[in-house]
N, C-alpha and C positions, 0 to 999 in steps of 0.2 A: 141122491147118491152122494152122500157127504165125504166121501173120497174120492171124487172125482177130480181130473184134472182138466178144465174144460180148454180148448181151443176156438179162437174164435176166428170167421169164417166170414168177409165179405169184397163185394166185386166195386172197386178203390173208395177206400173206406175214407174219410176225413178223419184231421189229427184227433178232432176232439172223440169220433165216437172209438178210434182206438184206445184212447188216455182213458173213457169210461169201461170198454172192456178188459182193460187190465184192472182198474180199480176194482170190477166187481167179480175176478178172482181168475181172471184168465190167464195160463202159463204161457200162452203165447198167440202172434196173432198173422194170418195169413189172406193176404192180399191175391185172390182168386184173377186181379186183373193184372197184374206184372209181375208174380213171381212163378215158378216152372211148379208142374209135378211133384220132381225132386224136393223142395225143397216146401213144398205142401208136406211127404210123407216123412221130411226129417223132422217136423214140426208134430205131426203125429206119434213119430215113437220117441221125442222128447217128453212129450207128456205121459204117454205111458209110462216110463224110466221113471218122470215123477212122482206121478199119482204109485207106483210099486214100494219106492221109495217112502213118501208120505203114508201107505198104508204100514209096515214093515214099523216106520215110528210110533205110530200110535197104538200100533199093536203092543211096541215096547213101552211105549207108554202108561200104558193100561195095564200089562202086567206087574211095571212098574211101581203103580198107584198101589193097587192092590196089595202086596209085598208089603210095603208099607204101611197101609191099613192093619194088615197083620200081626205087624211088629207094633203099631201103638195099643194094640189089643193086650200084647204083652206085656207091654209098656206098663198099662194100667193096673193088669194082675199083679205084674210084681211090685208095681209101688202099692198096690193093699195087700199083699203078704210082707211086704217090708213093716207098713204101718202097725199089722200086727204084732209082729215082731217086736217092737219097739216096744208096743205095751206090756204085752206079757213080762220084757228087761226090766219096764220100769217097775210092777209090781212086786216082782220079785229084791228089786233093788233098794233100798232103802233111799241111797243118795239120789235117784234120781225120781224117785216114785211121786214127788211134787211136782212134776216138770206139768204142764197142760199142755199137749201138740195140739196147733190149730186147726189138723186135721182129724183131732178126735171126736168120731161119732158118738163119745158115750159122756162128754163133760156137759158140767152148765153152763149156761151163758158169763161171760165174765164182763160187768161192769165199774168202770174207776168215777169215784166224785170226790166232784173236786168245790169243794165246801167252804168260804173262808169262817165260816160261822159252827165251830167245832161240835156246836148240840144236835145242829141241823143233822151236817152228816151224818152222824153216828146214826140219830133216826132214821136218816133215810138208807143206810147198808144195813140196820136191823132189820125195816120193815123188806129189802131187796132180799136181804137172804131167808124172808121166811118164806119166799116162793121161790126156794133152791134159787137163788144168784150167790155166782160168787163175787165179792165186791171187796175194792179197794180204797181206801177216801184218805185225802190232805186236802190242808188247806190252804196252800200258796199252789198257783201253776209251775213254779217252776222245781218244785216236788216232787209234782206229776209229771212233768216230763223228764225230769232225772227217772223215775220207777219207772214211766211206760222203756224209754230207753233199755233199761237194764233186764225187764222182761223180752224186750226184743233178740238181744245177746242170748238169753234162755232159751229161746222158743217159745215163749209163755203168751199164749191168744186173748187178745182185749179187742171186745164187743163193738162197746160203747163207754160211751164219757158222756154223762150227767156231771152239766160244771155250768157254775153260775159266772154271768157276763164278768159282775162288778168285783173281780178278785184286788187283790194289791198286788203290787209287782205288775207283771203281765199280767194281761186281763184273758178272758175266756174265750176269746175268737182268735188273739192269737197263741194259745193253746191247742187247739183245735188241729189249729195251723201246724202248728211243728208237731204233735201228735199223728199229722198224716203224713209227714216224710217218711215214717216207715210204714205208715198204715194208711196208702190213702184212700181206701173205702171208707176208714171209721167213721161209724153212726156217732151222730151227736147231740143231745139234747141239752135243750138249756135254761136256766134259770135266772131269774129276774127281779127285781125288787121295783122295777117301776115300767112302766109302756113307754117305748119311745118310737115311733115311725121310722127315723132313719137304723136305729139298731136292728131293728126287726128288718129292714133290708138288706141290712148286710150278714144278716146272718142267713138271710133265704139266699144270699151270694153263696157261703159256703155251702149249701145243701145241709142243713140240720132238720132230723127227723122232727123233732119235737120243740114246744116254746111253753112254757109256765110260769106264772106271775107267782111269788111270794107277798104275804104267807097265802099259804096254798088252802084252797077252799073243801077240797076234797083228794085228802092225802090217797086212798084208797084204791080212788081211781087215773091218781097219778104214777102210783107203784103199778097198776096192773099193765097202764100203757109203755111205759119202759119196760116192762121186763116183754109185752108183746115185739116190739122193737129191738131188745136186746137178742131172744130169739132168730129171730127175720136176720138179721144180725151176723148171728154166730152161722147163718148157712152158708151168709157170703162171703166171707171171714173162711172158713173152713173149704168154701169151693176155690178163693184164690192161697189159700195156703197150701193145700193139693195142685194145685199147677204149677205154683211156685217150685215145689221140689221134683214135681215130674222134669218141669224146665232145668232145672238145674244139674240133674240125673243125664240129661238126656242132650242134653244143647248139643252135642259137638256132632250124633246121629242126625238130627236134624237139619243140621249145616250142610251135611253132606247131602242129605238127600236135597235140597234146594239147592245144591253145586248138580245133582243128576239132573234132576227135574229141569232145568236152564239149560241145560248140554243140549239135552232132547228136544226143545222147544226151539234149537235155533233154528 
C-alpha cells in the first residue's frame, strides 16, 4: 500500500522504539497505555487527512510528469523540423550553404591536422578525403586553434584532430587542450616521431583515441583507423550538438518545471 499513512500502535512503548517507528515512515504514534480514546481517533483521522493528501500529490504529480513527457516529445519534433528548415535555407542560399550544423545527419566527418611538416599534411588530407573526409590541415597549433575557434562562431562541426605531439610554439597536448574549451568531447589522435613512456601517459590523461609513430609503416591502415574514429566521432559530436540547442531553446521551460516539480515534492 504505497500510500499508505501508517500509525503506530503500542502498550508504553520506549523512546527508542518510537524514534524507529517514526523513522520507518509512521505519521504518528499512539501510546495505548496513557493516552484516551479521543486522542487514539485524532491520530487516526490525522493520517487519513494525510495519506488523502499524499495521494491527491502524487496524483498531481504524475500527471505532472507526464504533461511534460509530452511536451519534450514536442520538443524534439520541432527541434527536427527546425533542423530541416535550416538546410533546405542553407541550400537554397548561397552565403550560408557552407555552414556544416553539427547536427547534420547528411555531412562527413570533419577532421583538422595539425602537421608541422607541410608534405605530411597535405598527404595525409588527400589520403583523408579520398574516403569522403572533410579535412583541414596547418602547421603551427596556434593556427589551429585560431580556425577551430572561428568555426565554432559559425557553427561549423570538428570530429577530430590528427596533430602531432612535437609542434613549435605550443605543442600538441596542449592543443588538444584548448581545442576542448569549446569542444570538450573532441576525439583526438596523435602523432609522434619518437616513443616516450611518460608522453604516452599523459596523453592516455587526456583520453586520445589513437597513438602513431612516424614515419608510419602502413599509411593505409592508418587513414582507415581515423576516419573509423572520426565516424564514432561525428555521432557524438552531432548527439551533443542536438542537446545543446534543444537546451538552449528550451532552458527557461525547464527551469519552471523543476520550480513545479520542488513545489510538489515538499
Amino acid at each position: 500500500v504505497p500510500d499508505a499513512a501508517p500509525v503506530a500502535v503500542a502498550q508504553r512503548p520506549s523512546v527508542g522504539l518510537v524514534v524507529a517507528c517514526l523513522r520507518a515512515g509512521a505519521v504518528d504514534f499512539v501510546d495505548l497505555g496513557s493516552e484516551s480514546y479521543e486522542t487514539t481517533a485524532e491520530a487516526l483521522t490525522y493520517a487519513a487527512r494525510k495519506r488523502a493528501k499524499y495521494g491527491a500529490q502524487k496524483r498531481a504529480l504524475k500527471q505532472l510528469r507526464a504533461m511534460v513527457e509530452e511536451m519534450l516529445k514536442d520538443l524534439v519534433r520541432t527541434e527536427r523540423r527546425s533542423i530541416d528548415l535550416e538546410k533546405q535555407l542553407a541550400q537554397k542560399n548561397p552565403r550560408t550553404a557552407g555552414l556544416a550544423f553539427d547536427v547534420d545527419a547528411e555531412r562527413d566527418p570533419v577532421v583538422m591536422v595539425v602537421e608541422d611538416d607541410r608534405d605530411m599534411a597535405n598527404f595525409l588530407c588527400d589520403k583523408l578525403e579520398e574516403t569522403d573526409i572533410t579535412t583541414f590541415a596547418f602547421v603551427t597549433g596556434e593556427e589551429a586553434v585560431a580556425h577551430a575557434d572561428l568555426m565554432s562562431t559559425r557553427g561549423q562541426a570538428l570530429d577530430l584532430v590528427l596533430i602531432d605531439i612535437g609542434l613549435p610554439g605550443i605543442d600538441g597536448l596542449e592543443v588538444i587542450r584548448r581545442l576542448r574549451k569549446d569542444r570538450p568531447g573532441l576525439a583526438a589522435f596523435l602523432i609522434t616521431g619518437y616513443a616516450d613512456p611518460n608522453l604516452t601517459a599523459r596523453a592516455a590523461d587526456l583520453g586520445v583515441v589513437g597513438f602513431v609513430l612516424k614515419p608510419f609503416d602502413d599509411s593505409t591502415t592508418l587513414i582507415e583507423r581515423v576516419r573509423s574514429e572520426a565516424t564514432l566521432a561525428m555521432g557524438r559530436t552531432r548527439d551533443h550538438g542536438y542537446l545543446q540547442r534543444i537546451k538552449a531553446r528550451h532552458d527557461r521551460v525547464l527551469t519552471q518545471y523543476r520550480l513545479l516539480l520542488a513545489d510538489l515534492e515538499k
